[in-house]
C-alpha positions as CSV (number, residue, x, y, z in Angstrom):
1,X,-21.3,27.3,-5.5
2,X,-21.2,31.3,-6.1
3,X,-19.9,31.4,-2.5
4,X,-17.1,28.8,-3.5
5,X,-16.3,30.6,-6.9
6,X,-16.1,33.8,-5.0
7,X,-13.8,32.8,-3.1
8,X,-11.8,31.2,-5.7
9,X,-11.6,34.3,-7.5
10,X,-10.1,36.1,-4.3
11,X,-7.6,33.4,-4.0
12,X,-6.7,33.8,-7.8
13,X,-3.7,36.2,-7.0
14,X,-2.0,33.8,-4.7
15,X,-2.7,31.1,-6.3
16,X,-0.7,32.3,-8.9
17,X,1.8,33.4,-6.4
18,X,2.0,29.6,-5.8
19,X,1.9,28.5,-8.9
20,X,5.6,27.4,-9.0
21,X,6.0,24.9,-5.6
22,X,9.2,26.4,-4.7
23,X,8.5,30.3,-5.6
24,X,10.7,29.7,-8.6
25,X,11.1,34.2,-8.9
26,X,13.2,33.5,-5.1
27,X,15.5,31.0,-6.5
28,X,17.6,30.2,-9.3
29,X,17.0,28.1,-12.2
30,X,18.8,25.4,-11.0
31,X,18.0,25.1,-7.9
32,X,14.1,25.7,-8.8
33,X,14.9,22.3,-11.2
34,X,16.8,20.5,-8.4
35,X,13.9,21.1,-5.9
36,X,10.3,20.0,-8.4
37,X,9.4,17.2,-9.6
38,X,8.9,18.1,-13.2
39,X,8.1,20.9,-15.5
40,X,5.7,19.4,-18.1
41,X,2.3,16.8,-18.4
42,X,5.2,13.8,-19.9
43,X,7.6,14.5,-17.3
44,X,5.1,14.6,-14.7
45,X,3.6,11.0,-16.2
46,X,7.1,9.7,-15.9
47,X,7.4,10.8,-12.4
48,X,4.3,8.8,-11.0
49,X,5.5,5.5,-13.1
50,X,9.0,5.9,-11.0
51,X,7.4,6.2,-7.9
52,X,5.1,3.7,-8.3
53,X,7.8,1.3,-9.5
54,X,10.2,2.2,-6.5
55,X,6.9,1.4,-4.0
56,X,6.9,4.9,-2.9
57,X,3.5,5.0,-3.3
58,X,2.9,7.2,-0.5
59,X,4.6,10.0,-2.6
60,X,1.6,10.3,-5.5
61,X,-0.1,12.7,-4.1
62,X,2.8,15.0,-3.1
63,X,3.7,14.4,-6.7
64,X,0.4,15.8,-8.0
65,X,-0.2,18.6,-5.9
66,X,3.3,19.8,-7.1
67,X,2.4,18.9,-10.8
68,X,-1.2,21.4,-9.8
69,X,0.7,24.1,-8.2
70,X,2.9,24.1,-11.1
71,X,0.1,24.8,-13.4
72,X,0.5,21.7,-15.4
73,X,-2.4,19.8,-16.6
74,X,-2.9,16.4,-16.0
75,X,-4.3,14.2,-18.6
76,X,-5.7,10.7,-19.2
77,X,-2.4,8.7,-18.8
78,X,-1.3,11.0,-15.5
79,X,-4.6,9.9,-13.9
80,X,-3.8,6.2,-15.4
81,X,-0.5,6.1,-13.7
82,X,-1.8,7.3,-10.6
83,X,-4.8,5.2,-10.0
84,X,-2.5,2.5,-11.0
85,X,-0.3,3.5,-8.6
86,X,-3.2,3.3,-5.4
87,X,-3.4,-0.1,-6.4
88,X,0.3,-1.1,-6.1
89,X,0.2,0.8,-2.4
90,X,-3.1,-0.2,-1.8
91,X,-4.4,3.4,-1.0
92,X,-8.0,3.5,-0.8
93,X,-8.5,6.8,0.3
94,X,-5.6,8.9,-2.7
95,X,-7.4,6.5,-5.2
96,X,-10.8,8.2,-4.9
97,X,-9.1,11.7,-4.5
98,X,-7.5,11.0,-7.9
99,X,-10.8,9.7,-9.5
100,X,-12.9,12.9,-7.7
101,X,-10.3,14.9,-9.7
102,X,-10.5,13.6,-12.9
103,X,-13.9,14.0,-13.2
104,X,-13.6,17.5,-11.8
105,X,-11.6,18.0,-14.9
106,X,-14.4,17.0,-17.4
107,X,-12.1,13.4,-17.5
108,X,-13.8,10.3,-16.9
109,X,-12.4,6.8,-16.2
110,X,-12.6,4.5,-18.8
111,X,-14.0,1.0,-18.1
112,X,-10.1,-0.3,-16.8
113,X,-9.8,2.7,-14.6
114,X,-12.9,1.3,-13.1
115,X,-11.6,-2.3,-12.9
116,X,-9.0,-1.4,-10.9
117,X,-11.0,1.2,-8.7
118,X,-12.9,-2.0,-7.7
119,X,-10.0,-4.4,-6.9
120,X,-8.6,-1.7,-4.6
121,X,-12.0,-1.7,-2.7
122,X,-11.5,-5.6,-2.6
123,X,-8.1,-5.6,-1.0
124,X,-8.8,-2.9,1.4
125,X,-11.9,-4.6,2.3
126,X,-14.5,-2.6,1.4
127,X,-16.9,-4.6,-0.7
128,X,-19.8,-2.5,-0.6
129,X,-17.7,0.9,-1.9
130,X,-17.0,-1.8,-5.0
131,X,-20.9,-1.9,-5.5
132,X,-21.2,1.5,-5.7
133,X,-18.7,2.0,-7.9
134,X,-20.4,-0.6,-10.6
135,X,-23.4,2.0,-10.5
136,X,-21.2,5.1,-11.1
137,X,-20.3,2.9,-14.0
138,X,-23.7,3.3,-15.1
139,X,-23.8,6.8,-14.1
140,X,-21.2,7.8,-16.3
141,X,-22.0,5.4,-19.4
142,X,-19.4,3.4,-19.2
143,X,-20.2,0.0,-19.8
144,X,-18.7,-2.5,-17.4
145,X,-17.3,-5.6,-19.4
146,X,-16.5,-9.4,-18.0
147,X,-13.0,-8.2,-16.1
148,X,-15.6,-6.0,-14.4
149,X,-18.0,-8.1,-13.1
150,X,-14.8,-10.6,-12.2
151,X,-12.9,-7.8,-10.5
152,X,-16.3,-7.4,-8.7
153,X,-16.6,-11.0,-7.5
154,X,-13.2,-11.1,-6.2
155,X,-13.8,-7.8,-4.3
156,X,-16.8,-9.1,-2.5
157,X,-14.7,-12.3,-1.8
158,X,-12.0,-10.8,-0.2
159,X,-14.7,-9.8,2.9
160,X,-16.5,-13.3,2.7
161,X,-19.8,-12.1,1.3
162,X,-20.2,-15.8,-0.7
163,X,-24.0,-14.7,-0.9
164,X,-22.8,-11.8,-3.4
165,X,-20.4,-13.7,-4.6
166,X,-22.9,-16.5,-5.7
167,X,-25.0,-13.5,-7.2
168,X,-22.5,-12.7,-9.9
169,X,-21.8,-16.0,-10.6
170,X,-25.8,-16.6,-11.3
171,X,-25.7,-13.0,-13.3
172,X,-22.6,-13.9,-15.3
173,X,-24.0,-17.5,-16.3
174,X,-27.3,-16.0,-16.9
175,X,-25.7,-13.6,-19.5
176,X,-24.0,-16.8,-21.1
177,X,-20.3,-16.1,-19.5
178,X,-18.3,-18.9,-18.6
179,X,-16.6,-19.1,-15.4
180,X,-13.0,-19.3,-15.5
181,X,-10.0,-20.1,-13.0
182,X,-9.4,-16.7,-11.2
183,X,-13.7,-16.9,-11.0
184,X,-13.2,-19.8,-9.2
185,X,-10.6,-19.0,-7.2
186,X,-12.9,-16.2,-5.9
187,X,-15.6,-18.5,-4.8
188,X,-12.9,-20.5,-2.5
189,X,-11.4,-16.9,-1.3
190,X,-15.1,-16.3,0.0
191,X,-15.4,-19.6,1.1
192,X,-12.2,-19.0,3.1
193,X,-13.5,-15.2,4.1
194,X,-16.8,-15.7,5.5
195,X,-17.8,-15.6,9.3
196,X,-18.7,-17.6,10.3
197,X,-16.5,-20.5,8.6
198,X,-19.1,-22.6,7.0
199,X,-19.4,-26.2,8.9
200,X,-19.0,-27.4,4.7
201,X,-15.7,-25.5,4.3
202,X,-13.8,-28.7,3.2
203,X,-16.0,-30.5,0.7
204,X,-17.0,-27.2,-1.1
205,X,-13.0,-26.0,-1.7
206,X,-12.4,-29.8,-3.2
207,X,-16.1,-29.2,-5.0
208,X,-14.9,-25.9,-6.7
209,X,-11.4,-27.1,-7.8
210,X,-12.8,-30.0,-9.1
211,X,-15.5,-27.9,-11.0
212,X,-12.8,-25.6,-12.3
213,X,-11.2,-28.1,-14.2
214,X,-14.3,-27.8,-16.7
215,X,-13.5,-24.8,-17.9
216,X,-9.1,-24.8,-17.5
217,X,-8.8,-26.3,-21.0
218,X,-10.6,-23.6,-22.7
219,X,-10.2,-20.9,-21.5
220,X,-7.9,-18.0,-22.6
221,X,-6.6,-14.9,-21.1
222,X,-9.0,-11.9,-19.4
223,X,-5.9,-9.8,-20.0
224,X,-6.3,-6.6,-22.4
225,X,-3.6,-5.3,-24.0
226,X,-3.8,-2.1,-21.9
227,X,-3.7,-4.0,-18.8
228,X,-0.3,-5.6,-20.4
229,X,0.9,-1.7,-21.1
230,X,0.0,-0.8,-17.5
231,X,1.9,-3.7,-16.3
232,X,-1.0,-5.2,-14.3
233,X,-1.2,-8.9,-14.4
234,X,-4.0,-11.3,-13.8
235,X,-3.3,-11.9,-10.5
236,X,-3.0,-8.7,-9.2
237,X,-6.1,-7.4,-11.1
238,X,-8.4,-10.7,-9.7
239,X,-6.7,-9.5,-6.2
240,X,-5.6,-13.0,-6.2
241,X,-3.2,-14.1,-3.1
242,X,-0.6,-14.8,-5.6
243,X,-0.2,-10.8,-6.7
244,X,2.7,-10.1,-5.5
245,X,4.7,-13.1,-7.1
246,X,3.1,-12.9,-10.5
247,X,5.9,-10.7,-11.8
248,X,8.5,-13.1,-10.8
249,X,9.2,-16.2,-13.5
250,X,9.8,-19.4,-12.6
251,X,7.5,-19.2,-9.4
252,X,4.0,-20.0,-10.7
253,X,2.1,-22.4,-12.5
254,X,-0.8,-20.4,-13.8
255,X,-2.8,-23.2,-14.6
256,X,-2.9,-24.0,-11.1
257,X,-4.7,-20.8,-10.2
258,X,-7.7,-22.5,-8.1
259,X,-4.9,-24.7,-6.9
260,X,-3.3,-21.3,-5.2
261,X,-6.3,-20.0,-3.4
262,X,-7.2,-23.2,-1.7
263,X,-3.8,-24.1,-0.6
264,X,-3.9,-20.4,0.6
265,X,-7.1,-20.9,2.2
266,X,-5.6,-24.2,4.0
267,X,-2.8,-22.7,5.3
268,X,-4.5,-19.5,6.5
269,X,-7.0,-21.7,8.6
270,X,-4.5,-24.3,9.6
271,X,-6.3,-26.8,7.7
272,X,-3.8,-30.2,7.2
273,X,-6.4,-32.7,6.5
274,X,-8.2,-30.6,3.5
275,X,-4.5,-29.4,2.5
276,X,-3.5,-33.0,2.1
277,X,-6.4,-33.9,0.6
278,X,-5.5,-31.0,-1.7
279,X,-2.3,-32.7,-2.6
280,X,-3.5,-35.9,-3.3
281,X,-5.6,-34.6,-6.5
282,X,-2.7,-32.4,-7.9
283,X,-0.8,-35.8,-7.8
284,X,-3.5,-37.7,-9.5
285,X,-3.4,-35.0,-12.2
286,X,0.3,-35.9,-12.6
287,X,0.9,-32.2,-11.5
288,X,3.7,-31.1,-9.2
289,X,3.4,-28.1,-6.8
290,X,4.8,-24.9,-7.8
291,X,6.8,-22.8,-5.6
292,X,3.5,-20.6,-4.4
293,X,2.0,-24.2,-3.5
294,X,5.3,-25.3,-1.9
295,X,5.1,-22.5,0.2
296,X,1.8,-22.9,1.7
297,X,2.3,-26.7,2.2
298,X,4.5,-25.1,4.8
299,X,2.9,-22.7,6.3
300,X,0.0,-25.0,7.0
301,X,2.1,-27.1,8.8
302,X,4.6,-24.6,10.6
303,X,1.4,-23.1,11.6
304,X,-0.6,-26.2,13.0
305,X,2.7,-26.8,15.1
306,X,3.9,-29.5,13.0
307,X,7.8,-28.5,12.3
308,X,9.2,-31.9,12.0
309,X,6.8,-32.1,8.6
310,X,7.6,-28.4,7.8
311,X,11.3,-29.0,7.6
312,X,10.5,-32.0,5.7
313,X,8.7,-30.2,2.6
314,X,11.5,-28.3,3.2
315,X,14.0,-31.0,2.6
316,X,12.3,-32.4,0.2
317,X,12.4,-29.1,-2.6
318,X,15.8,-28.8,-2.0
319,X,16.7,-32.3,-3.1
320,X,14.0,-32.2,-6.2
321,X,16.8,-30.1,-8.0
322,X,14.3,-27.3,-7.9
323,X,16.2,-23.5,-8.0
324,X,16.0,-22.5,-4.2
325,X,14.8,-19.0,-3.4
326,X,15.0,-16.9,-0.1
327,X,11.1,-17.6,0.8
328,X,11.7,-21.0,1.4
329,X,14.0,-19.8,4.2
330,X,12.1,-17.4,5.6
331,X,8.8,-19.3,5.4
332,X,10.9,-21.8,7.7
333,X,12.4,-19.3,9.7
334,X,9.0,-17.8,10.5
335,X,7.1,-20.7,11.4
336,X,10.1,-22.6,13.4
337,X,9.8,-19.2,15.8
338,X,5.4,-20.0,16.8
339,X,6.0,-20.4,20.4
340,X,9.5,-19.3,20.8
341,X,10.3,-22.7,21.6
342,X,13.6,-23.9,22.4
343,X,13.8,-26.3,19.4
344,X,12.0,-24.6,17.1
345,X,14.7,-21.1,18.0
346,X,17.0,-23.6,17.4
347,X,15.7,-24.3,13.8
348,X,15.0,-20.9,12.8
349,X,18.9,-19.6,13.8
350,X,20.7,-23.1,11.9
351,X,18.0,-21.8,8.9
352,X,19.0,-18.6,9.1
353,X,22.6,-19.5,9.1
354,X,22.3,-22.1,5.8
355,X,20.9,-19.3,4.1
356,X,23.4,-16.6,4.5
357,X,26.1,-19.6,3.7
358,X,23.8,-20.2,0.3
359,X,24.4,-16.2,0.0
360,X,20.8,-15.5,-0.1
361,X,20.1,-12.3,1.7
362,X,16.9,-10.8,3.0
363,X,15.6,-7.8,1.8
364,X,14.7,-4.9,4.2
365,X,10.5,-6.0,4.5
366,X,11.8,-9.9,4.9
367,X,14.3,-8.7,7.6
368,X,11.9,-6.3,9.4
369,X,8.9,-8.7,9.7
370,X,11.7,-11.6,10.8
371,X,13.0,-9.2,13.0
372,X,9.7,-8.4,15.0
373,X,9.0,-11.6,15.8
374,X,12.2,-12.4,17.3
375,X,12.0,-9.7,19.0
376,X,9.0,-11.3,21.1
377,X,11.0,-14.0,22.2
378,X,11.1,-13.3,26.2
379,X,12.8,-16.2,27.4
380,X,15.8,-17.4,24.6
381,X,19.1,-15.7,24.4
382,X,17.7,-13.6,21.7
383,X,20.4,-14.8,19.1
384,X,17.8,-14.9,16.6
385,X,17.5,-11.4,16.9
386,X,20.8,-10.6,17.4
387,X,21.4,-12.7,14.0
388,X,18.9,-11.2,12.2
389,X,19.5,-7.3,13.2
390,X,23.2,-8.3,12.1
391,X,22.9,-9.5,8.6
392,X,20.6,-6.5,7.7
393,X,23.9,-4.2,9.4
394,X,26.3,-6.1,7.1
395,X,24.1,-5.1,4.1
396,X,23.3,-1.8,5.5
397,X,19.7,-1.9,5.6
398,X,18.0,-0.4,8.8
399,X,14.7,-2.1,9.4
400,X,11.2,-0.5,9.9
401,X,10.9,1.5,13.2
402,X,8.3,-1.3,14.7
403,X,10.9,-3.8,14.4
404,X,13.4,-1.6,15.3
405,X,11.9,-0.3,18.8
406,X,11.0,-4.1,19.6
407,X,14.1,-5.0,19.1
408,X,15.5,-2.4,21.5
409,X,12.9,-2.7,24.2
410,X,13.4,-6.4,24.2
411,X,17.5,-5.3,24.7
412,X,16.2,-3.0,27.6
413,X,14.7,-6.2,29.2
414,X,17.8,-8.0,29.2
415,X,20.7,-7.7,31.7
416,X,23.3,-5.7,29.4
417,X,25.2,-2.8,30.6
418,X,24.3,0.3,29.3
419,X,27.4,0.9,27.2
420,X,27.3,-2.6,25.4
421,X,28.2,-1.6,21.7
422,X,25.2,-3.3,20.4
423,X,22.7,-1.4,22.7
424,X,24.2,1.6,22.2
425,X,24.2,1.2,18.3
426,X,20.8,0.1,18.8
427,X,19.3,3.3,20.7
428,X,21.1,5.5,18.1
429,X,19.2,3.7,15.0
430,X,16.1,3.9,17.4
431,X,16.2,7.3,18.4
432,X,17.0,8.4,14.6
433,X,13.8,6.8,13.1
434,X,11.5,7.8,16.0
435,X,12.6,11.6,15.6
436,X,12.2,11.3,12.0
437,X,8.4,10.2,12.3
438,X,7.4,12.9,14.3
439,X,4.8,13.2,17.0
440,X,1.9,11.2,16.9
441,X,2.7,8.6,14.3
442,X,2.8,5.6,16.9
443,X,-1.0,5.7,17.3
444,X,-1.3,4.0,14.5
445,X,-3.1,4.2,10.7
446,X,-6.4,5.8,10.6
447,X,-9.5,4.7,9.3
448,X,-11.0,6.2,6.1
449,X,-14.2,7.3,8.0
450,X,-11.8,9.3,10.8
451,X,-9.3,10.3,7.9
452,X,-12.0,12.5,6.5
453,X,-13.2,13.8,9.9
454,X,-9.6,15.0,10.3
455,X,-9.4,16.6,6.8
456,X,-12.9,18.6,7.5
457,X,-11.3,19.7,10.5
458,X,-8.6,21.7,8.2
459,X,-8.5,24.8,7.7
460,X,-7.0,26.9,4.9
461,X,-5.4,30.5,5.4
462,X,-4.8,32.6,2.3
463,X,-1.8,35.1,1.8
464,X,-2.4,38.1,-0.2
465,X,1.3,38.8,-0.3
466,X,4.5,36.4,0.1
467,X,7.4,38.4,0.9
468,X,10.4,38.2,-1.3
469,X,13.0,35.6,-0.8
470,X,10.5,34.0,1.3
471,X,9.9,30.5,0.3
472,X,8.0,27.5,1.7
473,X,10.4,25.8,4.2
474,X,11.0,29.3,6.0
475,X,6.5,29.8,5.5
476,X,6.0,26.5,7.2
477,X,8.6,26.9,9.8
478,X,7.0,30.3,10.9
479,X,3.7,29.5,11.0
480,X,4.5,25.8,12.7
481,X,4.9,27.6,16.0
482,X,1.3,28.0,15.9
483,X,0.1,24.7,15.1
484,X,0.2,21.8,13.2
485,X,0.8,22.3,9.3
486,X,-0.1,19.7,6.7
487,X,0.2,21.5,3.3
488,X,1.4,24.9,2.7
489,X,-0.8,27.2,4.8
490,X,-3.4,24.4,5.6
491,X,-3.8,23.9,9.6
492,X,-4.5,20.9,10.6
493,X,-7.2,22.5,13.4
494,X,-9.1,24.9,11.3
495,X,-10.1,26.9,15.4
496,X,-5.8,27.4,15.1
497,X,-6.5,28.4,11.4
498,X,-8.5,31.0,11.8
499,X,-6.8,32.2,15.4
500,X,-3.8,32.6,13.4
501,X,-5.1,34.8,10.7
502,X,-6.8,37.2,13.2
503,X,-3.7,37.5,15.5
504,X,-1.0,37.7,12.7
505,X,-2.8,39.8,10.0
506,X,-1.3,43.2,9.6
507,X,1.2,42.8,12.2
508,X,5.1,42.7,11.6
509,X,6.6,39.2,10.3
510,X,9.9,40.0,12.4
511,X,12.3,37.1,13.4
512,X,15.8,38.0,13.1
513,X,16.6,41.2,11.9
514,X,18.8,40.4,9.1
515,X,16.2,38.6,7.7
516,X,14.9,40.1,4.2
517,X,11.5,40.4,5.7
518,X,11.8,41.0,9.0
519,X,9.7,44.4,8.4
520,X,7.5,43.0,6.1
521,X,3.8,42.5,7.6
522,X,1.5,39.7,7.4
523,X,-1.3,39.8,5.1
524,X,-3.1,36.7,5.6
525,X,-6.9,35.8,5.9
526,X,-8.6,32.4,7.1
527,X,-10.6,30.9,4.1
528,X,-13.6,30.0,5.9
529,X,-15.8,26.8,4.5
530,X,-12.2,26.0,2.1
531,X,-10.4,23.0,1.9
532,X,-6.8,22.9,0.2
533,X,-9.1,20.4,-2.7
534,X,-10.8,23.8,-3.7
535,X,-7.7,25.1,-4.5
536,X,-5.8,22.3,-6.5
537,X,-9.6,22.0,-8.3
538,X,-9.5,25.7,-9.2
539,X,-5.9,25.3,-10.5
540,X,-6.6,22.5,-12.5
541,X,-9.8,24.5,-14.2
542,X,-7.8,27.4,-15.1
543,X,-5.0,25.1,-16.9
């Protein structure tokens, strides 16, 4: 620890040097304001809620290093918003980066920070990290309440362990706590999850629906009121497979929450008979399917290669007088392509072209995932594609490069001269977003386990001097030609790292001769056993 503070102290000086992202003593005012993200704790706050709420989720942790190299503090509601945040993007890996750093700071995470710490290990499928995290509770005195142990029992759903699963429920009935829907709705999620799929799958999802009807009338809402101010609803905190349309009104009926994760569960295993089954008890309950159910009715039958009965429950919400929405087309479109049959291409180009008439328009996820799996089609004329990729040009949207570069290979299969408009316009688009992602980032996500291999293999130089006028696109740029860069002066091989330091310390920065620092010289030293964490720590101490 001496070694580390030692270290820190020697780093002090350019630390400070750093302190403003953009070398704000280089650069004006305003262009110092047009180039950070913020200047103060509330502006920083407001930041994370932006980018949280325009899904660039991916941005939070540019966001916060900027907000630490500033010198501004973080408090209780920045790490709020940002743990929040992980959630929304489903980032595992920033999530526990944010929570190391609060408690760094002499911050810990109150009891819905932890909530929501162990619905993220749920969705990214890590069940045992959520056990672990119920005995930091414990660690840190903060007393788990009933969300926990539900958020818990989801999370261990969500990778099939029913044997867990059926441990909470024996803890939380021991303890007196009733089981509600979303509780439930976890034990069919498990049901659905585990491997492998239990011979009794059928008659233990009608089982639990029927048994959650007990407890529908008298229950009330989980929800606290900081959940409500975080804007987190039910569904998403449970992890429940309705998440991401419980902001949208109109398109579920929450007392039908067991309902959901069965019909889910149906569709997902291609299961008519239980599905029907299913339907048959909502009807004796005088209850009619909400759109989430609607949905699922379809996939389970687009998906067991029945279209003709697809189309049907298709036909039939359209005529119920029901307000239509763009899912039911693309759940349609979707299935009709399993197969790339001729009559099922058929269907998905007529459904395609009903919708546009209906002036429903896809957005640019809908369009990308519609667009890769026409792309597959080897045999058809490919109008699907060509259909597809078209009414995403009329609304300007490009798609996601994997749709994008399987839509032009699939063009590159097919007999069309090289200076077709279409193909041409179509290698541009491709070769823009393949140059944009750089080398490397078709291989790909990485795990967690080799993401943190790769960050130990960092290494961190330190510069006891920054030239004037020299600011960090003209630092990366130079010390690029080296090797890879990730942050700042952080190498992504900490062998180049170090190489770097010993060859370009006390030598002349050079370059073009009019440049400002041209006979300036290097004075920079490889930080050994340092990771860039160390420094945003140390900043966030000193603040």
């Amino acid at each position: 620890m001496r070694i580390l503070q030692s270290i820190a102290a020697q780093c002090r000086p350019a630390l400070r040097a750093l302190g403003r992202r953009y070398f704000a003593a280089a650069v004006t005012t305003e262009e110092y304001a047009k180039r950070n993200y913020a200047n103060n704790v509330s502006e920083y706050n407001s930041v994370f809620n932006s980018l949280t709420a325009q899904r660039k989720h991916f941005l939070l942790r540019d966001a916060y290093e900027d907000m630490m190299l500033d010198g501004v503090q973080p408090d209780q509601d920045s790490f709020r918003s940002l743990i929040l945040g992980t959630l929304k993007g489903s980032s595992l890996q920033d999530a526990f980066f944010f929570a190391d750093q609060m408690k760094s700071m002499g911050l810990a995470p109150d009891v819905n920070m932890y909530n929501i710490l162990i619905t993220l290990c749920g969705k990214c499928k890590h069940s045992d990290q959520a056990i672990q995290i119920l005995e930091d509770m414990k660690n840190y005195e903060v007393s788990p309440k009933v969300q926990t142990y539900m958020c818990l029992l989801n999370a261990c759903a969500a990778t099939g362990r029913l044997d867990r699963v059926y441990a909470i429920v024996r803890d939380m009935t021991a303890a007196g706590l009733g089981l509600n829907r979303f509780c439930y709705a976890g034990l069919v999620t498990a049901l659905r999850n585990k491997t492998p799929l239990p011979d009794d799958f059928g008659t233990k999802i009608i089982e639990f629906v029927e048994r959650s009807k007990e407890w529908s009338s008298v229950e009330g809402s989980s929800m606290t009121a900081e959940n409500v101010m975080m804007g987190v609803t039910e569904e998403e905190l449970y992890n429940m497979p309705t998440a991401e349309y419980s902001h949208r009104g109109g398109f579920l009926n929450r007392q039908l929450t067991v309902y959901h994760a069965a019909f889910h569960a149906c569709a997902d295993l291609r299961n008519v008979e239980v599905m029907e089954a299913l339907q048959e008890m909502l009807a004796k309950e005088g209850k009619s399917p909400d759109l989430f159910i609607v949905l699922q009715i379809m996939r389970c039958y687009l998906h067991s290669g029945d279209i003709d009965r697809g189309i049907q429950t298709f036909e039939d919400y359209m005529k119920s007088g029901k307000p239509p929405v763009v899912e039911l087309y693309t759940m349609l479109v979707e299935g009709a392509m399993i197969g790339y049959t001729p009559k099922g291409m058929k269907i998905a180009e007529e459904t395609l072209v009903n919708m546009n008439s209906r002036s429903f328009f896809l957005s640019p996820k809908m369009g990308s995932d519609l667009l890769l799996q026409a792309a597959g089609d080897e045999t058809g004329g490919y109008s699907v594609a060509n259909y597809i990729w078209d009414l995403m040009e009329a609304r300007k949207i490009v798609p996601q490069f994997l749709s994008v570069e399987a839509y032009y290979k699939g063009l590159k299969k097919r007999e069309i001269p090289e200076d077709d408009p279409r193909l041409q316009h179509v290698t541009r688009t491709y070769n823009d977003l393949r140059a944009r992602r750089g080398p490397g980032r078709n291989k790909g996500k990485k795990s967690m386990k080799e993401g943190r291999k790769d960050e130990k293999q960092r290494g961190v130089c330190y510069l006891g001097r920054i030239p004037p006028r020299m600011d960090p696109s003209t630092l990366r740029q130079m010390l690029s030609q080296y090797g890879e860069i990730q942050r700042w002066v952080e190498f992504s091989d900490k062998r180049v790292a170090k190489r770097v330091a010993n060859m370009l310390n006390g030598e002349q920065i050079g370059g073009k001769k009019r440049s400002s620092f041209y006979y300036d010289l290097w004075n920079i030293k490889y930080l050994s056993k340092f990771k860039w964490d160390n420094l945003t720590e140390e900043i966030g101490a000193d603040s």
